[in-house]
N, C-alpha and C positions, 0 to 999 in steps of 0.2 A: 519850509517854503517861505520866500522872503514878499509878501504879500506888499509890498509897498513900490515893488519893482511892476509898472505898467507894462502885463503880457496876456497875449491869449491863451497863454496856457495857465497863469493867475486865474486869470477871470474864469475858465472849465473850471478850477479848483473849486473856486467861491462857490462859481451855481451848486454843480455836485452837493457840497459840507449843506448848501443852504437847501438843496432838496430834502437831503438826507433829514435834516432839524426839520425840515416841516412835515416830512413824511409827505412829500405831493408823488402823488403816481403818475397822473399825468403830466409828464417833464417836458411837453412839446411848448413850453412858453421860455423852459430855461437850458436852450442850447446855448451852447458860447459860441458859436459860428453865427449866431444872427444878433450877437449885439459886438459895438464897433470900442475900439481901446480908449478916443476920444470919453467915453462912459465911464471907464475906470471906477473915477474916485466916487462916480455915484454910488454904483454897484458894488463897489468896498464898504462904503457906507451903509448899504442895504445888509450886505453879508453883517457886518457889524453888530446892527441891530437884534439880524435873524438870533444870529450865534450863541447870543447874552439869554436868551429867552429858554426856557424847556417847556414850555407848550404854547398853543395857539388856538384863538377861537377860531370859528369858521370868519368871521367876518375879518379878522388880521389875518387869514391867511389868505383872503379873497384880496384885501388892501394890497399885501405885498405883491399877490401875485399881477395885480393891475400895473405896480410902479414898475416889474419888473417887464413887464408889457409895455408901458411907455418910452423904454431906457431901448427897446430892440431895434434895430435898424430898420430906416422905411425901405420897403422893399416897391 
């Protein structure tokens, strides 16, 4: 997957990889239909992050999950 290529089907990939490394159950903050491509390079940068890591406290995965709340489309 060529991760540098701005799609929403990139960005599905990232959330997914990046649910999967935090172990979050509840995935209703990391749909790719509710954040916009304009986000991209954040959210590569977030995946980034996630990816490099093998665990997380409660409080970094509360951090991420907030940025990743930020980044989602206003509705």
């Amino acid at each position: 997957m060529n991760l540098s290529v701005k799609s929403q089907e990139n960005m599905a990939y990232m959330l997914e990889q990046m649910q999967k490394q935090m172990q979050v159950v509840n995935t209703g903050v990391m749909r790719s239909e509710d954040f916009d491509v304009d986000q991209y390079e954040d959210l590569k940068d977030l995946y980034e992050f996630v990816m490099k890591k093998d665990h997380f406290s409660v409080s970094e995965t509360e951090g991420i999950i907030q940025e990743l709340s930020e980044l989602r489309k206003s509705k």
